[in-house]
Residue frames as qw, qx, qy, qz and C-alpha x, y, z in Angstrom:
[[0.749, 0.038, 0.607, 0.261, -6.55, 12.53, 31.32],
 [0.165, -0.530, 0.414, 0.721, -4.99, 13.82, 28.30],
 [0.812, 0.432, 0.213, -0.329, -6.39, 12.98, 24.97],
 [0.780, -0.002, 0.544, 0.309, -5.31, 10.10, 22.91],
 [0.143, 0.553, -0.420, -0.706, -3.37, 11.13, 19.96],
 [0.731, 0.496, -0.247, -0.399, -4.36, 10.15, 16.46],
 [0.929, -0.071, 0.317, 0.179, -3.04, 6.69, 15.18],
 [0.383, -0.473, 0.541, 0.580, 0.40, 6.82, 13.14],
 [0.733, 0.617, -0.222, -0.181, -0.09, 7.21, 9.23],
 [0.908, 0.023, 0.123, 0.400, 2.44, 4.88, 7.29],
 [0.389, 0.713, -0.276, 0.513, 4.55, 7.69, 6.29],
 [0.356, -0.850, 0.212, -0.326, 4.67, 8.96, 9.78],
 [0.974, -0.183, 0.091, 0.102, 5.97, 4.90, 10.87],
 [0.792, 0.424, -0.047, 0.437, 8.57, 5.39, 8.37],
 [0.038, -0.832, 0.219, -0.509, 9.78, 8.90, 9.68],
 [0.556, -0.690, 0.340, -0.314, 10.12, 8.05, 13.40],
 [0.964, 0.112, 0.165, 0.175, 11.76, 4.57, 12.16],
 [0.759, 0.388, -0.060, 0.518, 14.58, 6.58, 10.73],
 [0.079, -0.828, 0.202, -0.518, 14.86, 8.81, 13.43],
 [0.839, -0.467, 0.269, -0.072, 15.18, 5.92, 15.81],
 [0.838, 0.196, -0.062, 0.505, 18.16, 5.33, 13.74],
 [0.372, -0.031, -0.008, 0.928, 19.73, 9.34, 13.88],
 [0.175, 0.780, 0.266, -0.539, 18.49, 12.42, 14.27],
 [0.301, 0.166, 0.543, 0.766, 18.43, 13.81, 10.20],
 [0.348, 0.302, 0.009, -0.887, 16.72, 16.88, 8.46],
 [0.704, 0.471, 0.436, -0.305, 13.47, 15.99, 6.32],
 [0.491, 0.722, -0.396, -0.286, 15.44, 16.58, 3.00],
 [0.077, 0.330, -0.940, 0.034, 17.69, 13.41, 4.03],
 [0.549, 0.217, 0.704, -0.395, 14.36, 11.27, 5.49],
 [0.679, 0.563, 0.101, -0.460, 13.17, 11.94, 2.06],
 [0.579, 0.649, -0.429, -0.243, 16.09, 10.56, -0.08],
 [0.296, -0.323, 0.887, -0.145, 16.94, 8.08, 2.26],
 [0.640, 0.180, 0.632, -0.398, 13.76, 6.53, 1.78],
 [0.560, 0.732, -0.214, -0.324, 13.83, 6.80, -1.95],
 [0.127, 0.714, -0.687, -0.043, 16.79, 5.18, -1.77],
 [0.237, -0.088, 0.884, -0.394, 15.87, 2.38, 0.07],
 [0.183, -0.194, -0.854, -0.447, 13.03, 1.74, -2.10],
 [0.008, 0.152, 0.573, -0.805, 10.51, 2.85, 0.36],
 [0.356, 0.254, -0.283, -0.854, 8.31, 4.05, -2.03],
 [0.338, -0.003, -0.893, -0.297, 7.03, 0.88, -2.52],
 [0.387, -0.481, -0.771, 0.158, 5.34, 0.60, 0.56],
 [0.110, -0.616, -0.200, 0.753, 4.72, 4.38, 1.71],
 [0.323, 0.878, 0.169, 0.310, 3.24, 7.45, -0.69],
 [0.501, -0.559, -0.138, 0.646, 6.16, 9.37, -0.52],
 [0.237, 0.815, 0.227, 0.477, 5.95, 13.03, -1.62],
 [0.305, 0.374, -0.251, 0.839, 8.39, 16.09, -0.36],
 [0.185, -0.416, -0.069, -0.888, 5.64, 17.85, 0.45],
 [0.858, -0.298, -0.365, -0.203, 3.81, 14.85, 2.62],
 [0.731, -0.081, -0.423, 0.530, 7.07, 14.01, 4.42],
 [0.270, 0.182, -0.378, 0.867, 7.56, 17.44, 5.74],
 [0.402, -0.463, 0.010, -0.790, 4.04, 18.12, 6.96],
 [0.847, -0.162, -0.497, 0.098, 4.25, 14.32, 8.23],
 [0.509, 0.215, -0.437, 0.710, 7.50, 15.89, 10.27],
 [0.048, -0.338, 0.167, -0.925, 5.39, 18.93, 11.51],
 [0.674, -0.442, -0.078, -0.587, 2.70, 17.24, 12.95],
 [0.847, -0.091, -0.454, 0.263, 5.03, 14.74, 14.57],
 [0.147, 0.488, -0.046, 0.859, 6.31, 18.16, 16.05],
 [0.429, -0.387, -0.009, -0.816, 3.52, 19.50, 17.17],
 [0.824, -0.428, -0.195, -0.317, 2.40, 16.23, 19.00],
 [0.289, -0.760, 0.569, -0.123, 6.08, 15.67, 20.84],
 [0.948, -0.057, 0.314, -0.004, 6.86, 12.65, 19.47],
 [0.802, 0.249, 0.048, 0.540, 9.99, 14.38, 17.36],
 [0.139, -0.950, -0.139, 0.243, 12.02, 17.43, 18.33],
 [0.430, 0.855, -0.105, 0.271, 14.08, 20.23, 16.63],
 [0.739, -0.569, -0.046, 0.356, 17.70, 20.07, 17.61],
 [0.509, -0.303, 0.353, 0.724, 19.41, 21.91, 15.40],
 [0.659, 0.725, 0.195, -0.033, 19.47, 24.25, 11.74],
 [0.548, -0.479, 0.319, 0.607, 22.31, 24.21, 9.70],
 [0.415, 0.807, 0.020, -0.419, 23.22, 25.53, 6.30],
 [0.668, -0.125, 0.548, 0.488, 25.37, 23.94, 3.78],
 [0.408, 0.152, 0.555, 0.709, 26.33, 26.67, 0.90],
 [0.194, -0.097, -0.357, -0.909, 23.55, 28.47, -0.75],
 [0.200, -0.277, -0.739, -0.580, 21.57, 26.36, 0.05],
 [0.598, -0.560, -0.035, -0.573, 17.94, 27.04, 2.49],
 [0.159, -0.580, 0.622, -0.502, 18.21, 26.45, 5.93],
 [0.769, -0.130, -0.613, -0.124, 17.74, 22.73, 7.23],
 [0.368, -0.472, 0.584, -0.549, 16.69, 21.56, 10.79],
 [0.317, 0.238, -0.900, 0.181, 17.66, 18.50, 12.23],
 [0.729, -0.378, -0.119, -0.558, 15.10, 15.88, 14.31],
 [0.043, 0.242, -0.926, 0.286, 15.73, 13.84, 16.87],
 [0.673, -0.328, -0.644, -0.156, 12.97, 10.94, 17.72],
 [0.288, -0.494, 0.483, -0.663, 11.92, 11.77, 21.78],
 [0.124, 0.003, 0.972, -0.199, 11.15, 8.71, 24.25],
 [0.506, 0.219, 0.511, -0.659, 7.40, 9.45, 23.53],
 [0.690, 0.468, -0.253, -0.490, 7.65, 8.92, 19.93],
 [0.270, 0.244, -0.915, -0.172, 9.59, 5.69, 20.35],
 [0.388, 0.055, 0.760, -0.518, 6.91, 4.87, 22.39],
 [0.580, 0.470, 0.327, -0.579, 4.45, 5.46, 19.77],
 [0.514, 0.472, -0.617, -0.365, 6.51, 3.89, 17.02],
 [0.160, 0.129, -0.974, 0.099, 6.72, 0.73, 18.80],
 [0.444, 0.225, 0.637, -0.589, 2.96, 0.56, 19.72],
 [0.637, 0.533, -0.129, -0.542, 1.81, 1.52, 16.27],
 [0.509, 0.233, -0.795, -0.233, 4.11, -1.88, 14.52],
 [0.106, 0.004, 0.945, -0.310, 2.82, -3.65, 17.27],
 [0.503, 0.451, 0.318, -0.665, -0.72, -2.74, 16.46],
 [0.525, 0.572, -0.329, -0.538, -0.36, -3.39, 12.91],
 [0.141, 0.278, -0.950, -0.028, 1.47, -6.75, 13.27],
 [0.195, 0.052, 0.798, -0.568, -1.24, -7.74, 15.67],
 [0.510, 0.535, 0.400, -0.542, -4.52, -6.71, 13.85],
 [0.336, 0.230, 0.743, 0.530, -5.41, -7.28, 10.14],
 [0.248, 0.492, 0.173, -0.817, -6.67, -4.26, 9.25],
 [0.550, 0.569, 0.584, 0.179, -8.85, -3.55, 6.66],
 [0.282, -0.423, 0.202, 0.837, -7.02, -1.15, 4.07],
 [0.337, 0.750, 0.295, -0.487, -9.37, -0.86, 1.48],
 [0.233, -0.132, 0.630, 0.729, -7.29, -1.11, -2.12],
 [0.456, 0.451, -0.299, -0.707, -8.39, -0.12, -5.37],
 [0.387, 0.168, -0.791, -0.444, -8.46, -3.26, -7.56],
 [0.091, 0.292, 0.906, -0.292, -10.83, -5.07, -5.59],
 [0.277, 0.608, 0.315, -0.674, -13.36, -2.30, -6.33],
 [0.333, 0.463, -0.562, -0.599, -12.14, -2.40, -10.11],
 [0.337, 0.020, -0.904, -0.263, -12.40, -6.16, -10.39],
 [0.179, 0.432, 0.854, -0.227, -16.14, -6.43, -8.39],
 [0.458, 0.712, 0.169, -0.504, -17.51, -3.81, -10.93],
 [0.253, -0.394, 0.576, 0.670, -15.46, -5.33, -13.72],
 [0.403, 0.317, 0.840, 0.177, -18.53, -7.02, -15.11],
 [0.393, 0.800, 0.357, -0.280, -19.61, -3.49, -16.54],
 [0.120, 0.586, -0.592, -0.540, -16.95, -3.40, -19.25],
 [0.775, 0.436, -0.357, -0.285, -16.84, -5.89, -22.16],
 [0.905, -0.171, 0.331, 0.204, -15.07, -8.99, -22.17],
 [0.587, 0.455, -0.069, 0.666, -12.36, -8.37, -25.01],
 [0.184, -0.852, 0.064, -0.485, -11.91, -4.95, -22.67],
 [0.857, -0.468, 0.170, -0.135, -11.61, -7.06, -19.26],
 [0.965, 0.034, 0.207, 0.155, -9.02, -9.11, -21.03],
 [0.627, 0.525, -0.185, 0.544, -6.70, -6.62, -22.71],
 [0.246, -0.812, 0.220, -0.481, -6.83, -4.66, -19.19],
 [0.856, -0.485, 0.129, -0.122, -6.12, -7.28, -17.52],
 [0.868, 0.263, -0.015, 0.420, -3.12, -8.51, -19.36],
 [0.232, 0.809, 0.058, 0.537, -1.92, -5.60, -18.83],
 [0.599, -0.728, 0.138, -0.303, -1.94, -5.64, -15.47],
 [0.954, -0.188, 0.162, 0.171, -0.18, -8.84, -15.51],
 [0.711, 0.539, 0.040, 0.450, 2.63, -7.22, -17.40],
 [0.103, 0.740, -0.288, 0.599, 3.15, -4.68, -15.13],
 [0.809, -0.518, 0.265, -0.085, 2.92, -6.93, -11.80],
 [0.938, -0.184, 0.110, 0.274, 5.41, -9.00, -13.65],
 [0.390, 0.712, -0.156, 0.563, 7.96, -6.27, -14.48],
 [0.395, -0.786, 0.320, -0.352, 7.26, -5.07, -10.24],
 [0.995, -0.047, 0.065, -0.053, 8.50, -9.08, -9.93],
 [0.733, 0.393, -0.037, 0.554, 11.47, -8.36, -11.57],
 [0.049, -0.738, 0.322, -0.591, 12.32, -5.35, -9.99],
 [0.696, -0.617, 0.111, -0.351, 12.27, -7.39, -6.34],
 [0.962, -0.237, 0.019, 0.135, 14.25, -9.61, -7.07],
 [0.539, 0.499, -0.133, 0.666, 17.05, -7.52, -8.34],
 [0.324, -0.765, 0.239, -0.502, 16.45, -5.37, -5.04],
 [0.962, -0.120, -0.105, -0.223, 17.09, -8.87, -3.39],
 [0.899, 0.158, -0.117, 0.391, 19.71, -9.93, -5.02],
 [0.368, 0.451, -0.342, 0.738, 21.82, -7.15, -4.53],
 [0.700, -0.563, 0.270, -0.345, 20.61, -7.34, -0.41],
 [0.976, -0.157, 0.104, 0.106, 22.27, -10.97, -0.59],
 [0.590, 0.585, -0.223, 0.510, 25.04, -9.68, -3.05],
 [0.026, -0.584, 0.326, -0.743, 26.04, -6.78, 0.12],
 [0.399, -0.093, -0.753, 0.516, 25.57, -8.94, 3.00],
 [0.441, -0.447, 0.029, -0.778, 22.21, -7.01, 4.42],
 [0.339, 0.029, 0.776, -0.531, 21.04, -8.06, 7.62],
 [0.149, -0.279, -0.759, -0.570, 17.85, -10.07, 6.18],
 [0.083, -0.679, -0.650, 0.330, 15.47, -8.32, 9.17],
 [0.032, 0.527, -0.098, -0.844, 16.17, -5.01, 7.09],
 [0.197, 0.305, -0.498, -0.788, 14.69, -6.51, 4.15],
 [0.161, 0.097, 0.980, -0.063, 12.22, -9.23, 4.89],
 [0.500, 0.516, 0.294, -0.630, 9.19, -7.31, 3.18],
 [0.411, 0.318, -0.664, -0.537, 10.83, -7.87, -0.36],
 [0.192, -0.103, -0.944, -0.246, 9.70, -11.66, -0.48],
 [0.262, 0.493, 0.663, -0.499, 6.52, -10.64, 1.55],
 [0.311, 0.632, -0.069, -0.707, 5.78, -8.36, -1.26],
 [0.254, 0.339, -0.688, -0.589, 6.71, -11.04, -3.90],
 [0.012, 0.278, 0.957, 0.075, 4.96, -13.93, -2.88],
 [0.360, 0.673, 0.529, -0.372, 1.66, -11.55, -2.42],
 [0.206, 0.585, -0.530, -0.577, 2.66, -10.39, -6.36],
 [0.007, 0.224, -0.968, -0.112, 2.92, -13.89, -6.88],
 [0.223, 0.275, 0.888, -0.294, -0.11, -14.88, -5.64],
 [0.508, 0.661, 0.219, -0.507, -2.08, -12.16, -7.51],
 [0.317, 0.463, -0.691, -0.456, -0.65, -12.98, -10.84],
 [0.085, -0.116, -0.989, 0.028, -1.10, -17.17, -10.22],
 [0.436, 0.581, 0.501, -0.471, -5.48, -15.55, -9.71],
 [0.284, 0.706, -0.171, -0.626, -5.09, -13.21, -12.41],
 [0.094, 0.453, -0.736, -0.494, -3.87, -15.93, -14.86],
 [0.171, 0.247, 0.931, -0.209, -6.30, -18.42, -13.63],
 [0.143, 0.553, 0.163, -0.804, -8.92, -15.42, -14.42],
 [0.372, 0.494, -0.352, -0.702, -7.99, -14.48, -17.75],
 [0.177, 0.042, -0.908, -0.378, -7.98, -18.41, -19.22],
 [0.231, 0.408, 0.874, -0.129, -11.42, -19.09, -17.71],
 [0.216, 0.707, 0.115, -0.663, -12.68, -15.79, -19.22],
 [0.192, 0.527, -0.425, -0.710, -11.05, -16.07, -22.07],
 [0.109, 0.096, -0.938, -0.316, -12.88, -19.92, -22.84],
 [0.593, -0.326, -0.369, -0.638, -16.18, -19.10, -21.75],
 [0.396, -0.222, -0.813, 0.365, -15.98, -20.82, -18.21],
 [0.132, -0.375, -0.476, 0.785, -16.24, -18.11, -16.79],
 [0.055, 0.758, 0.486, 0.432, -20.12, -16.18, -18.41],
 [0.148, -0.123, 0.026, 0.981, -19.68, -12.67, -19.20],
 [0.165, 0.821, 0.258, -0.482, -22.35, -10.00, -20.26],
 [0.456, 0.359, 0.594, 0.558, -22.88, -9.14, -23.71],
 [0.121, -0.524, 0.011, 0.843, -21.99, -5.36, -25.14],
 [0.592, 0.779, 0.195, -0.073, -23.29, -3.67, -28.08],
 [0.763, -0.008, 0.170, 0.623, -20.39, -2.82, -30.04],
 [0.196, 0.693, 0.277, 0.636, -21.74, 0.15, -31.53],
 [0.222, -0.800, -0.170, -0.531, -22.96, 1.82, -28.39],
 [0.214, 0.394, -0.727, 0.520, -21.45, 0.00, -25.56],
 [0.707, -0.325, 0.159, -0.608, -25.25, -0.64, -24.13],
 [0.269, -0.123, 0.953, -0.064, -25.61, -3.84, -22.57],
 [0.311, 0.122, -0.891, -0.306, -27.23, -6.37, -24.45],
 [0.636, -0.443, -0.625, -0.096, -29.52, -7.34, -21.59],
 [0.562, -0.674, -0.205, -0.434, -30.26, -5.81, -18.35],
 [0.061, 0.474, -0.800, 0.362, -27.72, -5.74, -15.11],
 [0.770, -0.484, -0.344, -0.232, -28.60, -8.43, -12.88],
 [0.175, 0.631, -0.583, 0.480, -27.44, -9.01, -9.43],
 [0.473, -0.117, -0.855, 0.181, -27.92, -11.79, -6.85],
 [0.149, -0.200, -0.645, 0.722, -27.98, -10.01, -4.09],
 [0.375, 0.054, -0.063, -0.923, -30.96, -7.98, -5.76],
 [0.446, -0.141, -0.775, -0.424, -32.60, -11.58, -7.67],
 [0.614, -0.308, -0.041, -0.725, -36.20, -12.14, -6.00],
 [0.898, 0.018, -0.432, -0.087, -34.88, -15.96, -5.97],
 [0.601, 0.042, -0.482, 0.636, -31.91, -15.56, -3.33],
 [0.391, -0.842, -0.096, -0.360, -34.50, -12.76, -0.47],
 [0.861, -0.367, -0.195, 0.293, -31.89, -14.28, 2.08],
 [0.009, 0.986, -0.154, -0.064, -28.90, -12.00, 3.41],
 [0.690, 0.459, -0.422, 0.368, -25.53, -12.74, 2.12],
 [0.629, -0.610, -0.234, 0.421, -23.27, -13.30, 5.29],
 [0.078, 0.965, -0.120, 0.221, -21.26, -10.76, 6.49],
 [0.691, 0.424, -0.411, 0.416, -17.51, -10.84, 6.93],
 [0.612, -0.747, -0.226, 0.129, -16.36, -10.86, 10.62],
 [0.227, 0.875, -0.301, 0.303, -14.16, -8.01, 11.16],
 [0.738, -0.011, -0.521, 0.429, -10.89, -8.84, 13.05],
 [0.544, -0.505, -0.270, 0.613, -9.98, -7.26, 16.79],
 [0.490, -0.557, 0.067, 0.668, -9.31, -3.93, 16.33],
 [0.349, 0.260, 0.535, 0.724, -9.63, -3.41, 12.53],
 [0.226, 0.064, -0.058, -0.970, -11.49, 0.00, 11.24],
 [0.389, 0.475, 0.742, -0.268, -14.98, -0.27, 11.12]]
């Protein structure tokens, strides 16, 4: 029995997705995607995409048909997507549709350790945030509009409003957030100003002598990382 290859990275999805369209060198995969806004939902770096390419290579799931040369410039080879890799591109969205993974973002981690900054601090970062979520807001919908404007199929673009309404949704917290923060609903920790020391001692529930009980524990879904 052969051993199981590695799951698909998102770049890798994205690759074998546009190979299941044409066979194209990595230098086109890369500005296609770029083009297509991609970036939004994929890290996409030159230098990522083509080792992405080579280890899709190496595991037969894309294969070299061709190198050609256009001018001066360096030699480019051409991929074609093989039946194994559509195999494995259609398992892997099926996997992902199916399962709710746990992916692990950053700002969760920022905003359950926010309580060791100041409040005035908390509040001008945060705004901040909101300023740039609602600028990415603006940018979607102008990606949108000009999908509706050009007659796109709308199964080629049905992430944009997935992406706005979860935008949406963090902003409609985040605003909720800052006004209870910023009227005292919501008790903060007191900074020194001078030093930045706290003011009083960290506490934490889960630590407090009054609450010995274990906090529950989220039930992972099917399939998700452990």
């Amino acid at each position: 029995m052969g051993q199981a290859r590695p799951a698909l990275t998102a770049l890798a999805v994205s690759v074998l997705a546009l190979l299941e369209e044409r066979p194209m060198h990595p230098y086109e995969m890369f500005q296609l995607l770029l083009r297509r806004g991609e970036d939004l939902l994929v890290k996409l770096r030159p230098g990522s995409l083509y080792h992405t390419v080579t280890r899709l290579a190496e595991q037969d799931l894309v294969r070299a048909e061709g190198v050609d040369r256009a001018g001066n410039r360096p030699e480019r080879t051409t991929y074609r997507i093989t039946a194994s890799g559509r195999d494995a591109l259609r398992a892997r969205v099926a996997e992902i549709l199916r399962y709710p993974q746990r992916e692990y973002p950053l700002f969760p981690v920022a905003l359950a350790e926010a309580h060791n900054l100041p409040k005035d601090d908390v509040l001008a970062l945060v705004r901040e945030r909101v300023a740039h979520l609602e600028r990415d807001l603006e940018d979607l919908d102008t990606m949108t509009d000009w999908a509706r404007t050009h007659e796109v199929r709308r199964r080629y673009w049905i992430v944009l409003p997935y992406l706005r309404t979860t935008i949406a949704a963090e902003l409609t917290w985040l605003t909720g957030f800052l006004d209870e923060l910023s009227c005292g609903a919501l008790e903060w920790e007191e900074f020194d100003q001078h030093t930045g020391a706290r003011l009083a001692g960290p506490e934490h529930p889960w630590a407090d002598n009054d609450h010995p009980e274990t906090p529950p524990v989220p039930r992972r879904s099917a399939g998700a990382a452990t």
